[in-house]
FITORLO-595650 format. One line per 8 residues: number of its first residue (from 0); their letters; for each residue x, y, z of N, C-alpha, C, O. Coordinates in steps of 0.2 Angstrom, whole numbers, plus 2048, in hexadecimal, padded with zeros to 3 digits. Atoms other than C-alpha are relative to their C-alpha. Layout:
N
NUM) a) X/Y/Z/X/Y/Z/X/Y/Z/X/Y/Z ~ ...
***
This chain:
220
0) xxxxxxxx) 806/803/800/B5D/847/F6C/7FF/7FD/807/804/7FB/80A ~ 802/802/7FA/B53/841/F7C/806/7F8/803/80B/7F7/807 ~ 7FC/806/800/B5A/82F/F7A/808/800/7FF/80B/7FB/7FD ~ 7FA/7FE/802/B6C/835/F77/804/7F9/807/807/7F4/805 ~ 7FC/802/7FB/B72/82D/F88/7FD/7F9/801/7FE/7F7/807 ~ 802/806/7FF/B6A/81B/F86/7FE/7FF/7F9/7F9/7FC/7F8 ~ 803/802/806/B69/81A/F74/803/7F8/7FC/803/7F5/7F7 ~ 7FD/807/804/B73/809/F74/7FC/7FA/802/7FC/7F4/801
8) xxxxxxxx) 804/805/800/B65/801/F7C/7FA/7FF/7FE/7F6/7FB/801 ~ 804/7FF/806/B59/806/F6E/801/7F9/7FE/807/7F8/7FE ~ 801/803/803/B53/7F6/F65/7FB/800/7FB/7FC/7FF/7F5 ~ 806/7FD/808/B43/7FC/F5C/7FE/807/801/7FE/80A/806 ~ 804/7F9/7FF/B3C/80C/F59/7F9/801/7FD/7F8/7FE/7F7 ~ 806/7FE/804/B2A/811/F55/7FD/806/805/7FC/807/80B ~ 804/7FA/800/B23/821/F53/7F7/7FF/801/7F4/7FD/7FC ~ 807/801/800/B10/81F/F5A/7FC/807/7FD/7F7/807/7FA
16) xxxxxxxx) 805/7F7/7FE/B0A/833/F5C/804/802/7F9/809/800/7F7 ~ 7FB/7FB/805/B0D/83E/F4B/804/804/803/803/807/809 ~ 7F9/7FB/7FE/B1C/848/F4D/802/803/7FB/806/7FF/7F7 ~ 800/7F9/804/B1D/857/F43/809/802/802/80B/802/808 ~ 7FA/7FB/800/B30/860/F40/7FF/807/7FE/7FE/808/7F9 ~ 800/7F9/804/B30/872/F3E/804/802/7F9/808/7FE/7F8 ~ 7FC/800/806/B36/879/F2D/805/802/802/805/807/807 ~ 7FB/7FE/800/B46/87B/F2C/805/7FA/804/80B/7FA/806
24) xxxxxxxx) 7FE/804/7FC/B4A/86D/F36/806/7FB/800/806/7F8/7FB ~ 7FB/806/802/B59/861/F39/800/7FA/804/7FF/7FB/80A ~ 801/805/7FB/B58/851/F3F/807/7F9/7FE/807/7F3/7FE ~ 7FB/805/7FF/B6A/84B/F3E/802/7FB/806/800/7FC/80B ~ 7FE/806/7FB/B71/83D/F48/7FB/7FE/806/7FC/7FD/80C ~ 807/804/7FE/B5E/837/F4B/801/7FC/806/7FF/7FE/80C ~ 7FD/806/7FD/B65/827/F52/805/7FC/7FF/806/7F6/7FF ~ 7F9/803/801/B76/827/F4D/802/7FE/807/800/801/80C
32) xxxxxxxx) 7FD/804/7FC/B7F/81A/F59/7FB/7FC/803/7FD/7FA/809 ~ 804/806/7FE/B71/80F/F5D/800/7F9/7FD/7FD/7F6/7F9 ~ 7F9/805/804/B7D/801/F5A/7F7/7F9/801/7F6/7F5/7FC ~ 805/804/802/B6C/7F5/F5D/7FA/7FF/7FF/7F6/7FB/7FD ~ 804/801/805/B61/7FC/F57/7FD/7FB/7F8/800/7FD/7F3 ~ 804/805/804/B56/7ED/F4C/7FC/801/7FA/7FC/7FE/7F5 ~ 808/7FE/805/B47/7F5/F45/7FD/806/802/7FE/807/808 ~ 803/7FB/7FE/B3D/806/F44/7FA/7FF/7FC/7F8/7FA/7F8
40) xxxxxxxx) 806/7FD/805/B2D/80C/F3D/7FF/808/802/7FE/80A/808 ~ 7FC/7F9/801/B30/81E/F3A/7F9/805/7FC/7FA/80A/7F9 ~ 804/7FD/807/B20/822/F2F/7F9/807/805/7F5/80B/803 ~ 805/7F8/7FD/B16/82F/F3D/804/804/802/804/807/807 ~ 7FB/7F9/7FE/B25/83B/F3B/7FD/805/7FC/7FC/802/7F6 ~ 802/7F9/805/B1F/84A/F32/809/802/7FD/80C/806/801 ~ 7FA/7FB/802/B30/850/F29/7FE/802/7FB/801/7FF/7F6 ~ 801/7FD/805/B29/85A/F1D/803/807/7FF/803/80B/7FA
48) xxxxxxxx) 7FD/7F9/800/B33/86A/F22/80A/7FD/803/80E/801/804 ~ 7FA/800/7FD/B43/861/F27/805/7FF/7FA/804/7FB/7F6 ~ 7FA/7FF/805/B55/866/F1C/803/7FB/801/805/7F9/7FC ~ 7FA/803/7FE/B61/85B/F24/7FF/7FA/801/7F9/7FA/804 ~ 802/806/7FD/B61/849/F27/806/7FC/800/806/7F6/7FF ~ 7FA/803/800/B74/846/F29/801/7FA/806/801/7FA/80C ~ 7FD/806/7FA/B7A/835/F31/7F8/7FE/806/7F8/7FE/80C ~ 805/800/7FE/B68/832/F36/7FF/7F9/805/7FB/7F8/80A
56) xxxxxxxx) 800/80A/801/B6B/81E/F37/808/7FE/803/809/7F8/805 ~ 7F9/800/802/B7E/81F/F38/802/7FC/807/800/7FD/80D ~ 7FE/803/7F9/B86/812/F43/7FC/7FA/803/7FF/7F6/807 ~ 805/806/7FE/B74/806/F45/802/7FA/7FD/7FF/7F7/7F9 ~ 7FD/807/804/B80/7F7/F41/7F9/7FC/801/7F7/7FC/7FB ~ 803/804/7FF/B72/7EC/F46/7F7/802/7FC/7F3/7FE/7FD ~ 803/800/801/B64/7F4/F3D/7FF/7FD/7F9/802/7FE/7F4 ~ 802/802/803/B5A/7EA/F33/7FA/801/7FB/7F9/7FE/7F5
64) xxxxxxxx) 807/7FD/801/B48/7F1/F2F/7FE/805/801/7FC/806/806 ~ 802/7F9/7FC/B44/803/F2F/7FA/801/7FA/7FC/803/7F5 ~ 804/7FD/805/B34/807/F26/800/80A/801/801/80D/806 ~ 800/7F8/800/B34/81A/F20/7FC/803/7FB/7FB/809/7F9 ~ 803/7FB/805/B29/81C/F13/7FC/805/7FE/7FB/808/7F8 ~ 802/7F8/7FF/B20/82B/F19/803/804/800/801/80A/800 ~ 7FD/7F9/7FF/B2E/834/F19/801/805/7FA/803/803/7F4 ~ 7FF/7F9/804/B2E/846/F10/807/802/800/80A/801/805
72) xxxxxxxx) 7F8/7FF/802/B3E/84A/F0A/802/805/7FA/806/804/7F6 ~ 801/7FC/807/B3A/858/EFD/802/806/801/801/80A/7FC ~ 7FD/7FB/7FF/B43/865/F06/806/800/802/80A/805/803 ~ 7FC/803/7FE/B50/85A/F0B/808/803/7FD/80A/800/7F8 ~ 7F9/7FE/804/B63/862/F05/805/7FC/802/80A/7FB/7FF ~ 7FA/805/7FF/B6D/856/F0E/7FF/7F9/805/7FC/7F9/80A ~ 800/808/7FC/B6E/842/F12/808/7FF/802/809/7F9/801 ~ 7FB/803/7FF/B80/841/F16/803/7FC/808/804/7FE/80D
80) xxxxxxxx) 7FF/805/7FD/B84/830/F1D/7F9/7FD/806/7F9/7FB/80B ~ 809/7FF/7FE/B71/82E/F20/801/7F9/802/7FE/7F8/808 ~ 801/807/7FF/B73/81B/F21/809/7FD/801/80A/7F7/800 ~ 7F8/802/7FF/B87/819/F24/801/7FB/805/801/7FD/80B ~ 7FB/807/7FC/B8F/806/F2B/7F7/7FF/803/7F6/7FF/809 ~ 804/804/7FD/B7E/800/F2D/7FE/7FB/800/7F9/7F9/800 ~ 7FD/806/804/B85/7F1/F28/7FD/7FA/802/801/7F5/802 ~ 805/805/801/B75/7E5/F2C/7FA/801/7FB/7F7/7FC/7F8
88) xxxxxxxx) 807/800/802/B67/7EC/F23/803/7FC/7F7/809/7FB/7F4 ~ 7FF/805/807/B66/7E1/F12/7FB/805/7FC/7FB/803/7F6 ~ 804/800/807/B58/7EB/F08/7FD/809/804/7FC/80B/80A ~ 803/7F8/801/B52/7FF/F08/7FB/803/7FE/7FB/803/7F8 ~ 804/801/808/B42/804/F00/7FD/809/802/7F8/80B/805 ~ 801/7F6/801/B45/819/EFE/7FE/802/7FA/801/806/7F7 ~ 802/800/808/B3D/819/EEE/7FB/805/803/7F9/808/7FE ~ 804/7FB/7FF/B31/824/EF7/803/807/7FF/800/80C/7FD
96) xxxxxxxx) 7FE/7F8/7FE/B3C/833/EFA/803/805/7FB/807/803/7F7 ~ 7FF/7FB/806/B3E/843/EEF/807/802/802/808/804/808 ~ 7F8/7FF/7FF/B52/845/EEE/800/806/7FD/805/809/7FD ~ 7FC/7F7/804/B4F/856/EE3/804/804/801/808/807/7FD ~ 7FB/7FD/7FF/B57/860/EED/805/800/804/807/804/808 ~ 7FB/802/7FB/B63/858/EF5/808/800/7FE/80A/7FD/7F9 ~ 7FA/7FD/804/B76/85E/EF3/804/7FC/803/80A/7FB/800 ~ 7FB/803/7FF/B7F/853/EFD/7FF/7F8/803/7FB/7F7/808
104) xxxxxxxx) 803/807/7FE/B7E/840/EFE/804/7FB/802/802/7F5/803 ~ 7FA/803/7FD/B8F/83C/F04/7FF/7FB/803/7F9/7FB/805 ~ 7FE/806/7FB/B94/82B/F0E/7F6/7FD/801/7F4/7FA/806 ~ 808/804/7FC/B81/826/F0D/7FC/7FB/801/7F7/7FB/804 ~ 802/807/801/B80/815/F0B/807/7FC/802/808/7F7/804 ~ 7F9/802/7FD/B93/814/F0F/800/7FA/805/7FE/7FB/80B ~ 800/805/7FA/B97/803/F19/7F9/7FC/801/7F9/7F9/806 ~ 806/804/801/B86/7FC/F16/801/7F7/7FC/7FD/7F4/7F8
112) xxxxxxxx) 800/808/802/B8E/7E9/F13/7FA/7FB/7FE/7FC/7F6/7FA ~ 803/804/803/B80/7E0/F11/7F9/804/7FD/7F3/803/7FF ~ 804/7FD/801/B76/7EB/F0A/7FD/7FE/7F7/800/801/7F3 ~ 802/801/805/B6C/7E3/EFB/7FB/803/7F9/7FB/802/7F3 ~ 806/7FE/806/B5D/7EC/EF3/800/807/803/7FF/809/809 ~ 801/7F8/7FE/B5D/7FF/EF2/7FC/802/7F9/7FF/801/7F4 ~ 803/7FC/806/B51/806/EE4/800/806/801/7FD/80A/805 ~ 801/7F7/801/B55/819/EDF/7FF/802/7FA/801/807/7F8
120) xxxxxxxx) 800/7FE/807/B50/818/ECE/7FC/806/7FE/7FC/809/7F9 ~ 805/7FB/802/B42/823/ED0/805/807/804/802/80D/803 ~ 7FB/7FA/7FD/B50/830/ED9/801/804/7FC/805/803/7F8 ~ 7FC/7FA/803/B52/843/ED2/804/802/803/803/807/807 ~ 7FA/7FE/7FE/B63/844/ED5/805/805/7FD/80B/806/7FD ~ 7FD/7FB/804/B66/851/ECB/805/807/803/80A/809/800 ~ 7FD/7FB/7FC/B6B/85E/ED8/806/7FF/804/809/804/806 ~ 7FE/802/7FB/B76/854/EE2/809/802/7FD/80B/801/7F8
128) xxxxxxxx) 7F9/7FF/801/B89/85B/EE2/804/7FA/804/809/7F7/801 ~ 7FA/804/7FE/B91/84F/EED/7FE/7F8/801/7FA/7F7/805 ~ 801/807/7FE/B91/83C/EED/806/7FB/803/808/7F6/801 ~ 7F8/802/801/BA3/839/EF3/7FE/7F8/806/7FC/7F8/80C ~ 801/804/7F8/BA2/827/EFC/7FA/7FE/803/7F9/7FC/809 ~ 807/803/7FE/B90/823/EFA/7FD/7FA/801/7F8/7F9/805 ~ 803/807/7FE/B8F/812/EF6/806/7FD/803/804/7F7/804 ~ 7FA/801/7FD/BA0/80E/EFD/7FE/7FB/804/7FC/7FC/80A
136) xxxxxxxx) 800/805/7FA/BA1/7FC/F04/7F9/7FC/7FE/7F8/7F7/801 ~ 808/803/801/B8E/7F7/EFC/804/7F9/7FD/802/7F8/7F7 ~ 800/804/805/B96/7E8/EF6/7FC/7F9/7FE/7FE/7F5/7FA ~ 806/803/802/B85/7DF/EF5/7FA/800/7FB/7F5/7FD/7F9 ~ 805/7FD/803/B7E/7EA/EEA/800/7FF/7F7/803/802/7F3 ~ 7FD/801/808/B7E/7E1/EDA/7FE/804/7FC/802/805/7F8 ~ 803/7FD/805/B72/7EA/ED1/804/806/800/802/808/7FA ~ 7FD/7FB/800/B7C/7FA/ED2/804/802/7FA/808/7FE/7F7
144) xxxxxxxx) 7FC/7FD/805/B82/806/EC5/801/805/801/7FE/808/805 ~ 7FE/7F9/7FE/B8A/816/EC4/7FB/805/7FC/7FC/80B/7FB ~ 806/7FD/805/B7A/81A/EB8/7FC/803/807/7FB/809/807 ~ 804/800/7FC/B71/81A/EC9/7FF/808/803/7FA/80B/806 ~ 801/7FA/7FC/B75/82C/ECF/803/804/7F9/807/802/7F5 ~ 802/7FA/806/B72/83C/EC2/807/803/803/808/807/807 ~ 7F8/7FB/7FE/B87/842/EC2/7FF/808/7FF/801/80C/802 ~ 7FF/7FA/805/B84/851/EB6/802/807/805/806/80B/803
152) xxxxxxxx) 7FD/7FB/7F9/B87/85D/EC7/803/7FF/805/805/805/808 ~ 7FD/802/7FF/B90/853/ED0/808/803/801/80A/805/7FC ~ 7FC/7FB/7FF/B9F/85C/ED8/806/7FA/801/80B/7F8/7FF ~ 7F9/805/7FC/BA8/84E/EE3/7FB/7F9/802/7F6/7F8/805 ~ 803/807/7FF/BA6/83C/EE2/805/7FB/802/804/7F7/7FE ~ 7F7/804/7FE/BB6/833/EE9/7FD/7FB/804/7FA/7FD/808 ~ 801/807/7FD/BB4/820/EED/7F9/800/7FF/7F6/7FB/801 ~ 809/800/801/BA2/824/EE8/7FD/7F6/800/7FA/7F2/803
160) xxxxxxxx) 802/809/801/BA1/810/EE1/804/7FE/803/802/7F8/802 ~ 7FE/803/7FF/BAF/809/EEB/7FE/7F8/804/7FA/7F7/808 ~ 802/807/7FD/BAE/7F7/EEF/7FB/7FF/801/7F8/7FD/806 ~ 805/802/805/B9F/7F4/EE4/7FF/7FD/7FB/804/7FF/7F7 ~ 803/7FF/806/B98/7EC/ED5/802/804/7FC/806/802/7F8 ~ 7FE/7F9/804/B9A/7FD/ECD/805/803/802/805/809/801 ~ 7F8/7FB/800/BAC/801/ED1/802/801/7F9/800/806/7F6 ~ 7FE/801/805/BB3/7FC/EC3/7FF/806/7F7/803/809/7F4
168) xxxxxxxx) 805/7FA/803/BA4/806/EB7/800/806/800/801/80A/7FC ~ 7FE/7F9/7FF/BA6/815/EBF/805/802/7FF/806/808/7FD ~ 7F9/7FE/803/BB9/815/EBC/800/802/7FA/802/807/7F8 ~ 800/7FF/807/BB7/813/EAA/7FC/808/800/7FE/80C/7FC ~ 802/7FA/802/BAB/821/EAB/803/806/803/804/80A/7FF ~ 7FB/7FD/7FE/BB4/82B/EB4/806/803/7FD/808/809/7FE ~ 7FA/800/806/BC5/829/EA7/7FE/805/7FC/800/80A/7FA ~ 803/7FD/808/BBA/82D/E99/7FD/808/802/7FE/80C/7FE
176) xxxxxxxx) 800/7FA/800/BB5/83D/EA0/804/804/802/801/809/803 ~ 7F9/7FE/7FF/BC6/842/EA6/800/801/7F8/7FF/806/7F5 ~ 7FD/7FD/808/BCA/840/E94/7FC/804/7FC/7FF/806/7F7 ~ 805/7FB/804/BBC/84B/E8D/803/806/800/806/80A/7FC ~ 7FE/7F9/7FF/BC1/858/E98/809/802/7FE/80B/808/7FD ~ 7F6/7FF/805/BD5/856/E92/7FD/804/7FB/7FC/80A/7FB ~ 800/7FF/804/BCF/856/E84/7FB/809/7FF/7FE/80D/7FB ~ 806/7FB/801/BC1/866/E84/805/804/803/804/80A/800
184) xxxxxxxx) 7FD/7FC/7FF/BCF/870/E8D/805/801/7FB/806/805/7F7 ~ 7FB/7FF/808/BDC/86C/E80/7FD/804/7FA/800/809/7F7 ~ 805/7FB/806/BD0/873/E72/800/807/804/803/80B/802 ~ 7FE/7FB/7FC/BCF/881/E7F/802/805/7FE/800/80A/7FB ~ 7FA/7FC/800/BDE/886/E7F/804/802/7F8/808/806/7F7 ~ 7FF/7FF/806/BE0/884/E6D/7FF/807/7FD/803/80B/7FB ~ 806/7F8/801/BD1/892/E6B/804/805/800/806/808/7FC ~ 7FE/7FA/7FC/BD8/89D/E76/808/803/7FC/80A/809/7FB
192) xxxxxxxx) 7F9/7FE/805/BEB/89B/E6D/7FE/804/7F9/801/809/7F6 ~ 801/7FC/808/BE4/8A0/E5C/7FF/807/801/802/80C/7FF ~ 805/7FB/800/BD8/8AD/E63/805/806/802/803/80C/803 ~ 7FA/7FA/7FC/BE9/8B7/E6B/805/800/7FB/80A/803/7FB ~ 7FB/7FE/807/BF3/8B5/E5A/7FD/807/7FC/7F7/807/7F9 ~ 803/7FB/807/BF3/8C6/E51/7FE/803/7FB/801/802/7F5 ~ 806/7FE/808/BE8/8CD/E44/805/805/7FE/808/807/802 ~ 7FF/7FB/804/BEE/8D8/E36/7FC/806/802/7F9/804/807
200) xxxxxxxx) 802/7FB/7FF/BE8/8E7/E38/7FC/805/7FA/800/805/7F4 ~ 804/7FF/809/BDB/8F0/E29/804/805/7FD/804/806/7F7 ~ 7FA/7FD/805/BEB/8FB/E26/801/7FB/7FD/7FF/7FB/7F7 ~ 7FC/806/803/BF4/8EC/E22/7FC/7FC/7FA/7FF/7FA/7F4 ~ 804/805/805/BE5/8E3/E18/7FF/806/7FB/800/805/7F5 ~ 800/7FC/805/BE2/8F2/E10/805/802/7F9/804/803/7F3 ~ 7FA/7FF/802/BF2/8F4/E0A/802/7F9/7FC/806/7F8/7F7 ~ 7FF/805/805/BF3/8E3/E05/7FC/7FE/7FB/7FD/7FB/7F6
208) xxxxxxxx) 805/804/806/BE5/8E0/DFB/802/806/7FB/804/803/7F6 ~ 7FA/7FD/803/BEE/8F1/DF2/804/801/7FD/806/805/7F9 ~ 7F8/7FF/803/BFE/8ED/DEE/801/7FD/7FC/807/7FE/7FA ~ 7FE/802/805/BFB/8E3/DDD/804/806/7FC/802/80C/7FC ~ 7FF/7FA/804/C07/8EC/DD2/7FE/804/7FA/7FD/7FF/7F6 ~ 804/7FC/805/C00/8F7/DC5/802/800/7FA/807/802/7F9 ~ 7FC/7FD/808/C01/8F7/DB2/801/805/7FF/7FF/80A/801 ~ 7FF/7FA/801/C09/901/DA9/7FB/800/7F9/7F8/7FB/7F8
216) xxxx) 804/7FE/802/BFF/907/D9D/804/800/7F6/80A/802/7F5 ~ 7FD/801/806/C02/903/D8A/802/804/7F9/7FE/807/7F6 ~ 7FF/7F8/805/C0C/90E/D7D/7FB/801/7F9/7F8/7FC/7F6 ~ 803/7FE/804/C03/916/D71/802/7FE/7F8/7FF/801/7F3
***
C-alpha cells in the first residue's frame, strides 16, 4: 500500500472520494501495523468485488473507533486475523456483513483484550471451515457462546475459545462430540465385522431345510 513506509504515523483515516475495488480483489494488510492508528471511517470504499480481507486491522493496538458499515462482504471467502491484537477497541458493530461465504475466519478477533461488544447473531456462518483461534484472548466478551458460530462444517478450531467466558462451554462441547464419534465409529466397526462374517450358501440352506429325516412308511 501507498502508506506502507509511514504507516506508524497514521492516527485517523477517512476515505473522502468513493473508491471502488475491482472484482476479485484483495485488500489484505489494509493497515496492518499502524500501531496508532485511533479511529477510521471506511464507509466510501466500495468492496463489493473484494475475496480477501486478511489481517486487514492486524496490529492497530491503539485502534478505537472504526466505522465500516458500508462495507460489502458478500464475496468475502476469507477474514483471517482481520482484527488480530487490536487490543483497544472495546465494541465492533459487523452486524452489517454477509459472512456466507466465508471459509476461513482464523485468529480474527484473537488478542482483542478489551474487546467488549461484538454482535454476530445475524452471521451465516454456515460455510466457514476454519475458526482455529478466533476469539482467543477476548476475555471481555461476556456475552459469548460457543452457540455463536454455526460448527456443523467446521474443520479446525483449536484455542478457538481460549481465555474466554466460553472456554469452558466449548470443551464440554467438544468431549461430547468426541464421544459421539467414538461412539458412531464403534457401531462402525461393529457393521462392518458382521457384514464380513460368512453366509451359508443356498447349497447349504437348501440342504438344510431337506435334511428332516423321512418316515418310514407304515406296515400293512
Amino acid at each position: 500500500v501507498p502508506w506502507a513506509e509511514y504507516r506508524e504515523n497514521i492516527t485517523t483515516v477517512s476515505v473522502d472520494e468513493p473508491v471502488t475495488f475491482v472484482p476479485g480483489a484483495a485488500i489484505d494488510y489494509l493497515f496492518a501495523g499502524c500501531v496508532n492508528l485511533k479511529r477510521g471511517n471506511l464507509n466510501k470504499l466500495n468492496t463489493e468485488g473484494v475475496v480477501s480481507m486478511n489481517s486487514v486491522f492486524e496490529g492497530c493496538e491503539l485502534l478505537k473507533d472504526i466505522d465500516m458499515a458500508s462495507f460489502n462482504t458478500a464475496k468475502t471467502v476469507t477474514m483471517r486475523s482481520m482484527f488480530m491484537n487490536c487490543d483497544s477497541i472495546e465494541q465492533l458493530d459487523l452486524s452489517g456483513f454477509d459472512v456466507s461465504e466465508v471459509l476461513d475466519m482464523s485468529w480474527m478477533f484473537c488478542g482483542c483484550e478489551r474487546l467488549k461488544r461484538l454482535s454476530l447473531e445475524a452471521w451465516n456462518t454456515s460455510n466457514v471451515l476454519n475458526t482455529g483461534h478466533m476469539f482467543q484472548y477476548c476475555g471481555r466478551l461476556d456475552s459469548l457462546t460457543p452457540e455463536v458460530i454455526d460448527m456443523k462444517n467446521v474443520e479446525i478450531a483449536d484455542e478457538m475459545f481460549d481465555g474466554t467466558v466460553a472456554e469452558q462451554a466449548y470443551r464440554e462441547i467438544v468431549r461430547k462430540a468426541e464421544a459421539e464419534r467414538a461412539k458412531a465409529a464403534e457401531l462402525a466397526e461393529q457393521e462392518r465385522q458382521k457384514a464380513a462374517q460368512p453366509k451359508k450358501s443356498s447349497f447349504f440352506s437348501f440342504f438344510s431345510r431337506n435334511s428332516e429325516p423321512v418316515s418310514e412308511p407304515a406296515p400293512v
